[in-house]
N, C-alpha and C positions, 0 to 999 in steps of 0.2 A: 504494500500500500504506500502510496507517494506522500509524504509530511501533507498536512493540511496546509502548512505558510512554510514550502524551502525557502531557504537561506542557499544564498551560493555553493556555499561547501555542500551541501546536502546534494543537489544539482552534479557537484562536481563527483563526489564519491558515487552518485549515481551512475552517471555516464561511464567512468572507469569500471564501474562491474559490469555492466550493460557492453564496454569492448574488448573486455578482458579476454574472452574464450575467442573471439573474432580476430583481432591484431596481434602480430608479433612482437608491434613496438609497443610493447605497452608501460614500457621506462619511459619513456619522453615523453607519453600523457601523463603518468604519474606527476614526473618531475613538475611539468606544466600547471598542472593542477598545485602541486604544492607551493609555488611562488603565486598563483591565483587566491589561493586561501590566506598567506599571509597579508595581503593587504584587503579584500575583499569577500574574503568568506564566511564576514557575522554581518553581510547586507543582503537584502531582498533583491531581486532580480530586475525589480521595477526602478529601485532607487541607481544604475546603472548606466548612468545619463553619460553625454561626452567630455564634461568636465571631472566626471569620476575617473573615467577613462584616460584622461588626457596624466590624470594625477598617480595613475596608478605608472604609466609610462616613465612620468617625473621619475618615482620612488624606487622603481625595478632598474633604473638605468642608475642612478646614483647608488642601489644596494649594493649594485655587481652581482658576481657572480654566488652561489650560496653554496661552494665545492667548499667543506674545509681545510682541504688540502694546500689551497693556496694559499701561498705566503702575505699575496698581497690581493686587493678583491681592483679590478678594472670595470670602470662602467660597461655595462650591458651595450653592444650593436642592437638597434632597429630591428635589426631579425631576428634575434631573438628574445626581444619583448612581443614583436608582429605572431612569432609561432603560440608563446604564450597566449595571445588576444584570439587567433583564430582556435584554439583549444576553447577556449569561453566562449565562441560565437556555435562550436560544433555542439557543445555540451547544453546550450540553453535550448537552441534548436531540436538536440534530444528530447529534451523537459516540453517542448511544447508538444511534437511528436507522442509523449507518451502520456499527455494530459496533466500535468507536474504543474504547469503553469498554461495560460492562455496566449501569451503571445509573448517574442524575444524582444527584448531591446535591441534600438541599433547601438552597437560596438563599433567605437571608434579605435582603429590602429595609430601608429606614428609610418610616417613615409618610409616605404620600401627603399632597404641600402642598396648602394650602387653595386652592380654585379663583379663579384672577383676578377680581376685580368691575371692575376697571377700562375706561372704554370713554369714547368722546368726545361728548359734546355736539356739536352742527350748528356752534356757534359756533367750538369747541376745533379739528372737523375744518377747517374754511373755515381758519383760524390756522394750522394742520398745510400745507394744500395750497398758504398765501400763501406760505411760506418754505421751501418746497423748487426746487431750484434746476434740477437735472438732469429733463429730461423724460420720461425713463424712469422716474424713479423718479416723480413727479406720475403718470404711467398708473396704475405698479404699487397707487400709495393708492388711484386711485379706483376701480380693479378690486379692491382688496380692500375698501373700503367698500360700495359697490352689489354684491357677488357675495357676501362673505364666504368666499372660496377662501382656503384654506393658503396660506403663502408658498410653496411647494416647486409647490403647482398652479397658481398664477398665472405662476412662474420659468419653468416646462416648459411652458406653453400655447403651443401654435402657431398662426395665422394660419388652416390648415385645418381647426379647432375652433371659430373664430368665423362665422358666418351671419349676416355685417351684414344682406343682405336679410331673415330675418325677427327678425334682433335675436335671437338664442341662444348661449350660448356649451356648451360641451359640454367639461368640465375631464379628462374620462379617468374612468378606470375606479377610478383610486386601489389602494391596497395594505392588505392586513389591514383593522383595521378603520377606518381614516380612509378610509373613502369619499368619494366624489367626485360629485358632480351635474351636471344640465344645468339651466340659469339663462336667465331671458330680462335685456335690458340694461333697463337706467330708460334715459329720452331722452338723458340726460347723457352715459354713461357710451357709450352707441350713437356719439354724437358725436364723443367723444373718439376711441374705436378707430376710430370712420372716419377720421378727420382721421389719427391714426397710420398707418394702412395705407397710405395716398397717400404718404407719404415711407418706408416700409419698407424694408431693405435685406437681409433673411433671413426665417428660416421662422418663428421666435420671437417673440411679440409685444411680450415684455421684451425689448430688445436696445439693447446700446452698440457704434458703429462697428461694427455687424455682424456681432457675436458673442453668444450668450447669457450673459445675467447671471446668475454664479451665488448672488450675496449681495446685498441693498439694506442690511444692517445697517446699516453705519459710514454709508451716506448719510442713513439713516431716522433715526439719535441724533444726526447734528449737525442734521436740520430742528426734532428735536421738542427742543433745546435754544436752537434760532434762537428757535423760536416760543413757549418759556416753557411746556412740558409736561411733566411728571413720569411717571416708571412708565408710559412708553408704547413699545412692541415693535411689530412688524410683527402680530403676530399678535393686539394690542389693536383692528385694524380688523377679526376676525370678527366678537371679543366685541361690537363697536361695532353692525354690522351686523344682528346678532341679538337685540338691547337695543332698539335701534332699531325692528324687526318688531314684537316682543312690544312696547313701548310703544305702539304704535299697533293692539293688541287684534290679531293677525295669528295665529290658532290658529297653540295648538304642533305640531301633527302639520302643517301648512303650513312651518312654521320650519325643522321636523327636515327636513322632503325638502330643503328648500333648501340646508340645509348640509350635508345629508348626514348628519345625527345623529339618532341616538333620541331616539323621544316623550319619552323618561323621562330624558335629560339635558338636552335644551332645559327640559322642567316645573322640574329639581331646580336647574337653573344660574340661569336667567332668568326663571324664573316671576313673582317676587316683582315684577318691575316691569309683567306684565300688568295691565290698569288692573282686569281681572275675576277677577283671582285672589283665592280664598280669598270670593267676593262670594255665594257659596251659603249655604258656611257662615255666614257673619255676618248675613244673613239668615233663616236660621233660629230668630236669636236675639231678633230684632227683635220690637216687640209683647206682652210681657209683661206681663199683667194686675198688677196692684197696687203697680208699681214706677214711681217717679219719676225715680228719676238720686240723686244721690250724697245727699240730704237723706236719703234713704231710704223706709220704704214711706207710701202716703197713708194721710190721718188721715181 
């Protein structure tokens, strides 16, 4: 039975039971929800106006981060107060869905941050792969270098999703809109999982002492600070991977199947470093009767 008067929290523990047996990620809604609750989850759903909103964005960006582990806490990115905000926009929508409440407020986000250009050079990744130490995590790079999988589909891949004989891997089916694809290996990468599978000890292809890895973070920031790399996340070997495609003229709608993205955000994200981007246009212009270049027209 639904509380007669939810309070946000109520709302929010709701919805996580309700996608609990459904999702895999169900740590990032967690988490979500629990930065949701400490500023807003002894309010009504109604009392949720844009200035709430606007204030909750204030407090989550100045809290930082709520890992204890850090030494020192950094205001919060955009994105991740926005992933926060759409967590409360999914979970009230539930509540109206399941008669909890009658109608959602509108939920105001803060402006979407600019998209990462960051990505590694051939020379930067070989520097990345020399100074990482644990072998699990050297797999997890070069499966996300040569595949471009999420960290989350590379962590969840199992052993009966790769097809060393014809070299395939097949990441799942994915959730919402981060889809998921099937990939054939480069000879490297073929290599590498073979040579892994001969010592395997579970069903997981990430695996330490024979348990799934749920995180490579803290091992991926002490290699890319071994190896003297800035601004680099687990998830700078997609951007890496798709940077890499498009540099070497690999159409966009080739790109998109591969990582599972629209034509129209592989064009808007990557384009710019296709070697024939924008080569129509500029061509068009080419050829201009009576113009010389900067002296001006001939005499």
């Amino acid at each position: 039975m639904p509380p007669a008067q939810p309070l946000v929290r109520d709302v929010l523990a709701g919805y996580i039971e309700d996608r609990r047996p459904r999702v895999k990620s169900i740590a990032s809604i967690e988490y979500a929800c629990a930065a949701l609750n400490v500023h807003l989850g002894d309010l009504k759903p109604e009392h949720l106006t844009r200035q709430v909103c606007r204030k909750y964005a204030e407090q989550r960006r100045a809290q930082g981060a709520r890992s204890p582990s850090w030494k020192t806490r950094k205001p919060l990115s955009n994105g991740t107060i926005i992933r926060e905000i759409v967590t409360l926009r999914a979970a009230l929508k539930w509540a109206v869905s399941e008669k909890w409440i009658s109608e959602a407020p509108q939920i105001e986000a803060p402006p979407a941050p600019a998209p990462r250009e960051r990505w590694l050079t051939r020379d930067e990744a070989k520097r990345l792969l020399a100074h990482i130490k644990a072998p699990h995590v050297h797999l997890f790079v070069l499966i996300g270098l040569y595949t471009g999988a999420r960290t989350g589909a590379i962590l969840e891949l199992e052993w009966s999703r790769v097809d060393l004989a014809t070299g395939i891997i097949h990441f799942g089916a994915g959730e919402g809109n981060k889809r998921r694809s099937i990939v054939p290996m480069v000879p490297q990468l073929r290599d590498a999982l073979s040579a892994a599978a001969q010592i395997r000890t579970s069903d997981w292809v990430i695996e330490f002492y024979g348990k799934p890895v749920k995180s490579v973070r803290h091992a991926f920031r002490d290699a890319t600070e071994s190896a003297g790399l800035a601004d680099v996340t687990p998830h700078t070997l997609r951007h890496t991977c798709a940077t890499w495609m498009v540099m070497n003229g690999v159409p966009f709608e080739m790109v998109a199947k591969f990582l599972g993205n629209s034509v129209e955000m592989i064009e808007r994200v990557y384009g710019h470093h296709s070697p024939d981007w924008l080569r129509q246009a500029a061509n068009a212009l080419a050829g201009l009767d009576g113009f010389s270049g900067p002296s001006g027209p001939e005499k």
